[in-house]
C-alpha positions as CSV (number, residue, x, y, z in Angstrom):
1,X,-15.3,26.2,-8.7
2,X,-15.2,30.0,-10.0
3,X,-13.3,28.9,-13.0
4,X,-12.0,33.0,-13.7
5,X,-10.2,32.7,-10.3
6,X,-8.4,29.3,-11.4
7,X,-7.2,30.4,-14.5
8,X,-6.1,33.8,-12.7
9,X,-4.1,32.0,-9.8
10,X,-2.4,29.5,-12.0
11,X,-2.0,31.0,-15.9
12,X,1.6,32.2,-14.6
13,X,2.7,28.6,-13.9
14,X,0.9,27.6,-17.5
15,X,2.8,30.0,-19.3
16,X,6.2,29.7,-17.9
17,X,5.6,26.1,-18.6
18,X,4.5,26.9,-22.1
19,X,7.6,28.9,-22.4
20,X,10.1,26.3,-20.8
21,X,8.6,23.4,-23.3
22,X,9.5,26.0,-26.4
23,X,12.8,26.3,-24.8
24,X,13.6,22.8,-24.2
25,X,17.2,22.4,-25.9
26,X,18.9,25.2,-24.1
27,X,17.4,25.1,-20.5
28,X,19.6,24.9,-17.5
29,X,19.9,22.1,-15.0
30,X,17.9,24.3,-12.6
31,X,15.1,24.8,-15.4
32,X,14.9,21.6,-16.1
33,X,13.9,20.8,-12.5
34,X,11.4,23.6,-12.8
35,X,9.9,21.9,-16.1
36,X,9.6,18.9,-14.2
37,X,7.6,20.5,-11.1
38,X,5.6,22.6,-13.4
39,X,4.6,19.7,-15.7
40,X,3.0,17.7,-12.5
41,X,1.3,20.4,-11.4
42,X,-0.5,21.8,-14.9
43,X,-1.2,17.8,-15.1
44,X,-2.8,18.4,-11.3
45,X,-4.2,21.3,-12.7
46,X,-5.8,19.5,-15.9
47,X,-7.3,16.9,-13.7
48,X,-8.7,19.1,-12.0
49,X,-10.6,21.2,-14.4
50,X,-11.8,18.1,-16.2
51,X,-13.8,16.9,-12.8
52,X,-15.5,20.4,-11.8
53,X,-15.7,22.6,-15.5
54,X,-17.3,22.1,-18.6
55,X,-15.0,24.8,-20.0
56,X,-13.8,22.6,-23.1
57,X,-11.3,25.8,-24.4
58,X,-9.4,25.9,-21.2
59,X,-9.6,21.5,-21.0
60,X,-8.3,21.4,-24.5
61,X,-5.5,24.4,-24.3
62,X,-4.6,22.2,-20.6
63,X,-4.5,19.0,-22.8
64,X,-2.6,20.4,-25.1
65,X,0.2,21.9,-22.6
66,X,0.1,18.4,-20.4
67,X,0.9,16.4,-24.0
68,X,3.8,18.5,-24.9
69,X,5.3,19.0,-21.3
70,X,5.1,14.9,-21.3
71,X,7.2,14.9,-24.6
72,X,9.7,17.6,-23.3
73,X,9.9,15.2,-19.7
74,X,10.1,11.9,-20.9
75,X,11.1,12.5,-24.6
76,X,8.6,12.0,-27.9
77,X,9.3,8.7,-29.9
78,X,10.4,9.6,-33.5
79,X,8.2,8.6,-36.0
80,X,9.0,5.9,-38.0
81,X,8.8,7.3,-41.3
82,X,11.4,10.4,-39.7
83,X,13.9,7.7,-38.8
84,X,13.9,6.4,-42.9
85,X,14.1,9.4,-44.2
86,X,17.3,10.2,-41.7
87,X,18.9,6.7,-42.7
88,X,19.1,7.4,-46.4
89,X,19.5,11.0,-46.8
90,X,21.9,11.2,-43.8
91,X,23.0,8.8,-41.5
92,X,24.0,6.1,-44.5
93,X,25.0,8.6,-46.9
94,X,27.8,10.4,-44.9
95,X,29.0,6.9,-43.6
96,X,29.8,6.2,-47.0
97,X,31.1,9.5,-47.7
98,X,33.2,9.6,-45.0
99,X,34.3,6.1,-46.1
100,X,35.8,7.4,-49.6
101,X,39.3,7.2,-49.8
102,X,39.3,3.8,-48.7
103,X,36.3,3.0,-50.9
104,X,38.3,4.3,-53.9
105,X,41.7,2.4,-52.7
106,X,39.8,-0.7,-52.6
107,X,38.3,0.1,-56.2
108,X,41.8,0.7,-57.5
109,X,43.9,-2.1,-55.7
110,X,40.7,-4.2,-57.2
111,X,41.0,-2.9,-60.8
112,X,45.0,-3.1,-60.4
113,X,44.7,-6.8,-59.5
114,X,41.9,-7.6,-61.8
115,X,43.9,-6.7,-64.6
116,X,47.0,-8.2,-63.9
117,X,45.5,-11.2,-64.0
118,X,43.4,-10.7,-66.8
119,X,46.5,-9.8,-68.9
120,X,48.5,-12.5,-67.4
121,X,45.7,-15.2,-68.0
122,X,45.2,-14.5,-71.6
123,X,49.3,-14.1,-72.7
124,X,49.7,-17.8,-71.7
125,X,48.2,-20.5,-72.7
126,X,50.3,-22.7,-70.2
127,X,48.7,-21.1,-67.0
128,X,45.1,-21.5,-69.0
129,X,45.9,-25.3,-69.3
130,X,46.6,-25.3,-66.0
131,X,42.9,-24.0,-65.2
132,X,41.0,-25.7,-67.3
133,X,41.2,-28.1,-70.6
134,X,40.7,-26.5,-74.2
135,X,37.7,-28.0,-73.9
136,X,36.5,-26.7,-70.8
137,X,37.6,-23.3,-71.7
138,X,35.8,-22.9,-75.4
139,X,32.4,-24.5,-73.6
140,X,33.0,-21.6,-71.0
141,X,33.6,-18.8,-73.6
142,X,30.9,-19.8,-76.1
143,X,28.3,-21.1,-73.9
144,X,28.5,-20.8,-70.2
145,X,29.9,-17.7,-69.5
146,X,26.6,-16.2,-71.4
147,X,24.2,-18.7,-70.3
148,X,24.8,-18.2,-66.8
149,X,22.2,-14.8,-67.3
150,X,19.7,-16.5,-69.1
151,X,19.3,-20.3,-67.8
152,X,16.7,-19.5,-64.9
153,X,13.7,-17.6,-64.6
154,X,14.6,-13.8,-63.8
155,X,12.8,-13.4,-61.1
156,X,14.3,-16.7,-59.4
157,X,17.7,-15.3,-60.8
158,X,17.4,-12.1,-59.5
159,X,16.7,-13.2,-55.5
160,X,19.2,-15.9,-56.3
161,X,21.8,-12.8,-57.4
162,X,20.5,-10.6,-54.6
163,X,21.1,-13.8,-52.1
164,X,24.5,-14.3,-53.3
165,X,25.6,-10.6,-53.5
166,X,24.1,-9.9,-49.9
167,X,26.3,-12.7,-48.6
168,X,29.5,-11.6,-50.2
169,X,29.2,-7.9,-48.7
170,X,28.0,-9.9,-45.6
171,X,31.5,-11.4,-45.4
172,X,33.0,-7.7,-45.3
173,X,30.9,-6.6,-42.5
174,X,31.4,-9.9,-40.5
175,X,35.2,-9.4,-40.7
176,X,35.1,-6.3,-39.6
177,X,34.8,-7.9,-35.8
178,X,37.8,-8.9,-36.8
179,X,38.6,-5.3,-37.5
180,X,38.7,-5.8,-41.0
181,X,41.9,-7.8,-41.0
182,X,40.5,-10.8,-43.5
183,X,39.2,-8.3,-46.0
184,X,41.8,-7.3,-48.5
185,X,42.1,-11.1,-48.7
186,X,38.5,-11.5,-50.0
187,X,38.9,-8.6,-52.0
188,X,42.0,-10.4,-53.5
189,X,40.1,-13.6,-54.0
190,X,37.3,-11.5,-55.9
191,X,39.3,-9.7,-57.8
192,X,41.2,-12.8,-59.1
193,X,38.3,-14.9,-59.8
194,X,36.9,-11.6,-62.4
195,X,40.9,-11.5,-64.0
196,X,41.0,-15.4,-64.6
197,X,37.4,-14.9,-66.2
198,X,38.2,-12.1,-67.8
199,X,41.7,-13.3,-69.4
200,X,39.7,-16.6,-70.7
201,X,37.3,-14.9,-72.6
202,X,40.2,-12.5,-74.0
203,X,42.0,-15.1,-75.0
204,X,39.8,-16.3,-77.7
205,X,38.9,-12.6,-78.7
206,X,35.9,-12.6,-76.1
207,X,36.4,-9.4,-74.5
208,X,33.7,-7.6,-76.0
209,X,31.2,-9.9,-74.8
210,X,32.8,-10.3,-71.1
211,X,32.4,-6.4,-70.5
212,X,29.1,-6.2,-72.2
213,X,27.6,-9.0,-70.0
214,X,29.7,-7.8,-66.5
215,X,29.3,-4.4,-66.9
216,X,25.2,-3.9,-66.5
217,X,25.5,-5.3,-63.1
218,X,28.6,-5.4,-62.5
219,X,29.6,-1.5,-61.6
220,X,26.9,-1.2,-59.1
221,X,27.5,-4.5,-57.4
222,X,31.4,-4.4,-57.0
223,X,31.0,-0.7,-55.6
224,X,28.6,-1.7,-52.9
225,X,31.3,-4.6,-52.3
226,X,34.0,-2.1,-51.9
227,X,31.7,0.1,-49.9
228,X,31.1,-2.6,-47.8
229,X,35.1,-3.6,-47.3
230,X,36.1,0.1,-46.7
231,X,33.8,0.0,-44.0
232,X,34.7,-2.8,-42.6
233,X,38.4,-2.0,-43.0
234,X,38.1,1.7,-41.3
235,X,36.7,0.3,-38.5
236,X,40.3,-1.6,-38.1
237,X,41.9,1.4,-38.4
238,X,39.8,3.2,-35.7
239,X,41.7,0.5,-33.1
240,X,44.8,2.1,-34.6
241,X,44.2,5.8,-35.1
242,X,41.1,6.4,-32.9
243,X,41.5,10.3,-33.0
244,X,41.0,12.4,-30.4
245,X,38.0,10.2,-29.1
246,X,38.5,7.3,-26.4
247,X,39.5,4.2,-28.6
248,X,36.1,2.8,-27.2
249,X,34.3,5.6,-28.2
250,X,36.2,5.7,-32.2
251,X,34.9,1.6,-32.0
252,X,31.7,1.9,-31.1
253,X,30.8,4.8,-33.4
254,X,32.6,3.0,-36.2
255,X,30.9,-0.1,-35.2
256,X,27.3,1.2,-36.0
257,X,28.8,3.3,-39.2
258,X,29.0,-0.4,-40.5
259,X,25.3,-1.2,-39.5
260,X,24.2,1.5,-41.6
261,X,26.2,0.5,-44.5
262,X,25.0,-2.8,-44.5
263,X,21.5,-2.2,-44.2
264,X,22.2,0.6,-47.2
265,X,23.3,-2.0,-49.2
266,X,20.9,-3.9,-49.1
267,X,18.8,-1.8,-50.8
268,X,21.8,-1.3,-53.9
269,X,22.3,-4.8,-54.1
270,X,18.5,-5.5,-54.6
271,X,18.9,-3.0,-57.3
272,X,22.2,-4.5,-59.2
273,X,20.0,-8.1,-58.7
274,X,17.2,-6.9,-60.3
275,X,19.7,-5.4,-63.7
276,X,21.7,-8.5,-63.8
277,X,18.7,-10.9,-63.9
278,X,16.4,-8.0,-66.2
279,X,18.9,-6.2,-68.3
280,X,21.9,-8.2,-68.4
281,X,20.3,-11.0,-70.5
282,X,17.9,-9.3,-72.4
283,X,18.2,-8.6,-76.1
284,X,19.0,-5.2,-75.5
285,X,22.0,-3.6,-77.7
286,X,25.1,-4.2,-75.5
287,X,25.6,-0.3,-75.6
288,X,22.2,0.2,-73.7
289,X,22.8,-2.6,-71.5
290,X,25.7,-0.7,-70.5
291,X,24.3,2.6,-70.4
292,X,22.0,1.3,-67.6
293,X,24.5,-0.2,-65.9
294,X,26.5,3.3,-65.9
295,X,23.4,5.4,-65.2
296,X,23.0,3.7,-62.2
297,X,26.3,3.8,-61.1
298,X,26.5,7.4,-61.5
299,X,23.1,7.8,-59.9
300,X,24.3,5.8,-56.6
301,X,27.7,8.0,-56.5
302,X,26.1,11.1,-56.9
303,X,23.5,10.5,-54.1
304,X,26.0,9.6,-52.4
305,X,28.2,12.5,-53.0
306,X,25.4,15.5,-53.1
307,X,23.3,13.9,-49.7
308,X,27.1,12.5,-47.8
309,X,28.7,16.1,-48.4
310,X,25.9,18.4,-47.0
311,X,25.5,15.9,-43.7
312,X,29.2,16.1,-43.7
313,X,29.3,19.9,-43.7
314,X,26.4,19.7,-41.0
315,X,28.5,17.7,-39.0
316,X,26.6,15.1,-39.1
317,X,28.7,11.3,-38.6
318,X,26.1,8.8,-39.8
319,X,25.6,7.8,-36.2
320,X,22.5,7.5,-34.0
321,X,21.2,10.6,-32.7
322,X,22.1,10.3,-29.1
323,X,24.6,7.7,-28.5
324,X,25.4,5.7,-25.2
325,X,29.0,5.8,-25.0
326,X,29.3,9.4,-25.7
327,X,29.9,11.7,-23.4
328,X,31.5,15.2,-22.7
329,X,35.4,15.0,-21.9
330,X,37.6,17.2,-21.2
């Protein structure tokens, strides 16, 4: 085969291949067609060459062309490592982003109800008798309230922690088939279990030791809770208020918004486990205790904040790439 006469008959269908590969994202329906033919034929082409030339240049630059063409045709699997790197600086990010005012309502109507409670608990001693005996309630305030940080190994604590934590934002995400309707209750429930604590220990001048002991762990591990009940709870509303998508469409896009929260939190809860079963009861100064506890906090909400607002601004939603259920409408 005179090799110079194949390459001369057939670089013009090589380069306008080469060319429509570059192009890819803004071809025409008519060039994709063309991409298609010109991809089997430079693969013909390849074939060919590698059975009747020893020319490894023109077998390599072929190769090369015949790969990417493939890619462009039958679309290039993302790597792995690409796809992890999207889930936490954008796709779970701007989910919880976008999630903030209800984030922050469920924070306050929390806090609100935590408090309440709390006071309510430790004005009167006839509701505390009605929770537990005198007895019960000084061996909770001087012992077990404390002890419950320190009476198993950390590491068993701190998969124990991260078991229990998991299953409680779990809950959020589960109701939210329900679209999110049995949340606020377990929010409620939550919320009133930390005031009755809370108003025990304040009752016999405890306080200091509650918030040094809660808040380590505790900041980081409600706010993936609430994280996890605003998602749950906006993918209610989407039935509601879908926008101007197809209620479907608002559903299913919500729907995976709440995959990527969960499998973010996962990753924040194993990092509130690991301070509640290391720092919580170690013999740290409470003030540093705390101080960990808050720099994480602040760490979390500012990734969240500095990576959720740039995707947000790129218009990015937190969900897959190319989505089933979307399509163009008019």
């Amino acid at each position: 085969m005179d090799i110079d006469a194949f390459i001369a008959a057939h670089r013009p269908a090589w380069d306008r291949l080469d060319h429509l590969v570059k192009n890819r994202s803004s071809l025409t329906g008519a060039e994709v067609d063309e991409l298609v033919d010109l991809y089997q034929r430079v693969a013909t082409h390849l074939s060919i060459v590698r059975s009747s030339s020893s020319d490894a240049v023109l077998t390599g630059r072929l190769s090369a062309l015949v790969a990417r063409a493939r890619s462009a045709v039958t679309g290039a699997h993302t790597p792995a490592w690409r796809e992890l790197v999207r889930f936490f600086t954008v796709s779970f990010p701007v989910v919880a982003y976008r999630a903030r005012w209800w984030w922050l309502a469920s924070a306050v109507a929390f806090l609100v109800v935590s408090w309440a409670m709390g006071a309510w608990v430790a004005g009167n001693p006839e509701v505390q008798a009605s929770i537990y005996t005198e007895d019960e309630i000084t061996q909770l305030v001087e012992h077990d309230f404390a002890d419950y940080y320190s009476e198993n190994p950390a590491a068993s604590f701190a998969s124990r922690v991260w078991i229990n934590n998991a299953w409680v934002a779990a809950q959020m995400i589960i109701y939210s088939v329900l679209l999110g309707l049995p949340i606020p209750y377990v929010l409620y429930a939550n919320a009133e279990n930390v005031g009755i604590a809370g108003g025990l220990m304040a009752s016999r001048d405890k306080l200091d030791i509650f918030f040094g002991l809660i808040m380590p762990h505790g900041l980081l591990e409600l706010t993936a809770v609430f994280l996890a009940g605003a998602a749950g709870m906006r993918l209610g509303w989407a039935v509601i208020d879908p926008g101007r998508r197809r209620r479907v469409e608002a559903l299913a896009e919500q729907g995976r918004a709440v995959m990527s929260v969960a499998l973010g939190l996962v990753v924040v809860l194993f990092v509130s486990g690991l301070i509640e079963a290391f720092v919580t009861p170690s013999g740290l100064p409470t003030w540093a205790r705390v101080g960990i506890g808050v720099l994480a906090e602040v760490v979390f909400l500012t990734y969240v904040i500095v990576f959720g607002r740039r995707a947000l601004r790129e218009h990015e939603t937190g969900d897959i790439e190319r989505a089933p259920d979307v399509a163009p409408t008019a």
